[in-house]
N, C-alpha and C positions, 0 to 999 in steps of 0.2 A: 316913339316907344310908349309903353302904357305899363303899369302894372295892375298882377292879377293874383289874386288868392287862389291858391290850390282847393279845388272842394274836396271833400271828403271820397273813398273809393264808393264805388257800388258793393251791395252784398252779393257774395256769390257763395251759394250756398258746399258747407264742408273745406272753405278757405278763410284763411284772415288775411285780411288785406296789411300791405307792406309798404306803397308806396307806389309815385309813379316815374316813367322814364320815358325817355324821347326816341328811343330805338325799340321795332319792334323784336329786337332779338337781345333784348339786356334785361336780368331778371335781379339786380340791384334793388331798385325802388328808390332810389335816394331821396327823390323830392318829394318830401311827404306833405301829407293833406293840413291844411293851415300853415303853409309857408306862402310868404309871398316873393313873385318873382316878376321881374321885368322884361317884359318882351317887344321888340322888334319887327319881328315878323310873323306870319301864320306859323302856329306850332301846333303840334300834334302831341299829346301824352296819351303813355297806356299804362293800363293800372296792371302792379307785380301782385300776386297773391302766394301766399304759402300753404303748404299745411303738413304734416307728419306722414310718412309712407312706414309699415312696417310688414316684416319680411318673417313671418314664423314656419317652425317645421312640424310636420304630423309625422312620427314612424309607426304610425296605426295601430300604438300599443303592445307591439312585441316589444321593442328596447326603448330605450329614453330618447325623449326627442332632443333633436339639436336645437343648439341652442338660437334663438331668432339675432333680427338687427331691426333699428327703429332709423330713420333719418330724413330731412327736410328735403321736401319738391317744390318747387317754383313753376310759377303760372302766368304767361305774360300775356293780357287781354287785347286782342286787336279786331280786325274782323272776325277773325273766329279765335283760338287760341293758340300759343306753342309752351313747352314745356321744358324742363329744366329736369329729368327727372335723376336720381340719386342712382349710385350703381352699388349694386348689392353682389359680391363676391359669397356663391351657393357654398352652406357647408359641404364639407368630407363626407365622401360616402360611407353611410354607416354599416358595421358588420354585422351580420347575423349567420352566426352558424346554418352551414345545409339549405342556403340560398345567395344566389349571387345578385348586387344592386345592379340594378337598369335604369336608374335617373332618379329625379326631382320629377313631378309632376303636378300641374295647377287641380287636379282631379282626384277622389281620391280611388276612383279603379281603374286611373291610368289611361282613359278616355279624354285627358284635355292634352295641355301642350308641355312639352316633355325638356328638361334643363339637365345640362350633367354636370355633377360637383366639379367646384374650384370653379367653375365660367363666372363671368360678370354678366348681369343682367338688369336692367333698368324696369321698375316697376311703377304705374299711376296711380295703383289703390291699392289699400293693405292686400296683403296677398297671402298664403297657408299652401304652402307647399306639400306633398304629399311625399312619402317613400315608396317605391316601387321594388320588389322584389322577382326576380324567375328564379323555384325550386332547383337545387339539384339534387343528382341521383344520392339516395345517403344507403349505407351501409342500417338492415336489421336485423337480429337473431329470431331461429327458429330450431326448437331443441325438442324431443320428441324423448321419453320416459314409460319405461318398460316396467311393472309389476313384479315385485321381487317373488322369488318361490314359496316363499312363509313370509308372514309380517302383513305390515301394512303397507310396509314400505314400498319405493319406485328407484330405479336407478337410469339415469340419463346417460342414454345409449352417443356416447361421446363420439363413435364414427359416422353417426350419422346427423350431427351437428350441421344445419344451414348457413349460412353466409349470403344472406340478398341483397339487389341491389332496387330500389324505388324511390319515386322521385319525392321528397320532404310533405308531410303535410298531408300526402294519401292514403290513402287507407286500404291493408294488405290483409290477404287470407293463408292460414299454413295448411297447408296439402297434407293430410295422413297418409302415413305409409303402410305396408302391405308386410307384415309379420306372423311369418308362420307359425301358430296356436296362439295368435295377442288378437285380440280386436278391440280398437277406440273404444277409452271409456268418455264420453261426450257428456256424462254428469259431471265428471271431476272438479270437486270443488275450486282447484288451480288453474284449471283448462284456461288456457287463451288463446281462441283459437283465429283471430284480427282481430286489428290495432291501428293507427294513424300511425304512420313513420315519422320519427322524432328527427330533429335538425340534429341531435346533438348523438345519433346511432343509438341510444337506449333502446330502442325498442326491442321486446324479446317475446316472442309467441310461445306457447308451452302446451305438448298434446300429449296425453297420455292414454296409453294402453294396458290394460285389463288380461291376462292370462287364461285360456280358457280353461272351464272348470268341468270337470269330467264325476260324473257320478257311478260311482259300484254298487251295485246290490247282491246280497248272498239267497240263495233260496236252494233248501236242498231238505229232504224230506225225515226227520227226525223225531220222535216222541219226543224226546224229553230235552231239554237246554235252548233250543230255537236255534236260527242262524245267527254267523257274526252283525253287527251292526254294518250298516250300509257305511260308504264313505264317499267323501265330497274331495276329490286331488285335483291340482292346478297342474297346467301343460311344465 
């Protein structure tokens, strides 16, 4: 039997070393470097390494991201390496009005490798999750306003109220309608005539119509008074 000092680990970079062990599948480290030990026979040690895994979430700025996890991976050095890695249970899928979740993703346009909450997952290098959402169809309004007879006024022809349906997030055009003596007024300071469809149905298109304006002229052949003044009447 002889005895031998433990030397110190190698550096290996983005780990701290821990310790060494006699199996290559025990990520302990017990016998640390400047211990001395007596041996017997040929032995074999492999060096443990540590270092922090941590697990965050991206939800790309719509809602608040969930919240991450931090925790230790182990590293046990032999001919090549094996790993000890920490298991990371993926948050709750988060809601967002007028789209439904489709995973966890290493990507953030849904192009890498795709995780679905609540799974356990085992990670070797910090990792940033991404949110993935597919639109659904969301309800928007489209209200179409008719020029009162006098005034400035307009009143929103209520039977002909829209009800659509498109999928969140796209962008919709309202169709004018065809009213006998109205035609579109397309300057209208209100006019909305598309919009992005809101997750949350807000969206309301608004098009209005113009009365058409009929001109009278009097002409009748008199000396004396002239004719009545012309006049300008709406349909």
């Amino acid at each position: 039997s002889g005895n031998v000092k433990v030397p110190e680990l190698a550096v290996m970079e983005g780990w701290e070393p821990v310790g060494w062990e006699l199996s290559e599948d025990s990520y302990d480290g017990e016998t640390l470097a400047g211990a001395e030990v007596t041996l017997e026979r040929d032995t074999s040690y492999y060096g443990v390494y540590r270092k922090s895994v941590a697990v965050s979430y991206d939800c790309r700025g719509v809602i608040k991201d969930s919240e991450g996890e931090e925790k230790e991976c182990r590293a046990n050095v032999h001919q090549e390496a094996s790993y000890a890695m920490p298991g990371f249970t993926l948050a709750k899928a988060p809601a967002m009005p007028g789209y439904q979740f489709k995973g966890w993703n290493t990507e953030a346009d849904g192009s890498g490798k795709s995780f679905q909450p609540g799974s356990t997952q085992k990670f070797l290098e910090d990792t940033t999750l991404y949110a993935v959402w597919e639109p659904l169809e969301v309800a928007y309004t489209v209200e179409h306003y008719r020029q009162d007879l006098e005034g400035e006024g307009y009143t929103l022809a209520e039977e002909d109220t829209q009800t659509l349906l498109a999928l969140a997030g796209t962008t919709v055009s309202a169709q004018p309608k065809t009213y006998v003596g109205f035609a579109e007024n397309t300057g209208h300071a209100l006019r909305r005539s598309t919009g992005k469809v809101e997750a949350d149905g807000s969206l309301v298109l608004k098009l209005f119509y113009d009365r058409d304006v009929y001109h009278v002229g009097f002409h009748f052949y008199v000396v004396e008074g002239g004719p009545p003044r012309s006049q300008s009447v709406r349909y």
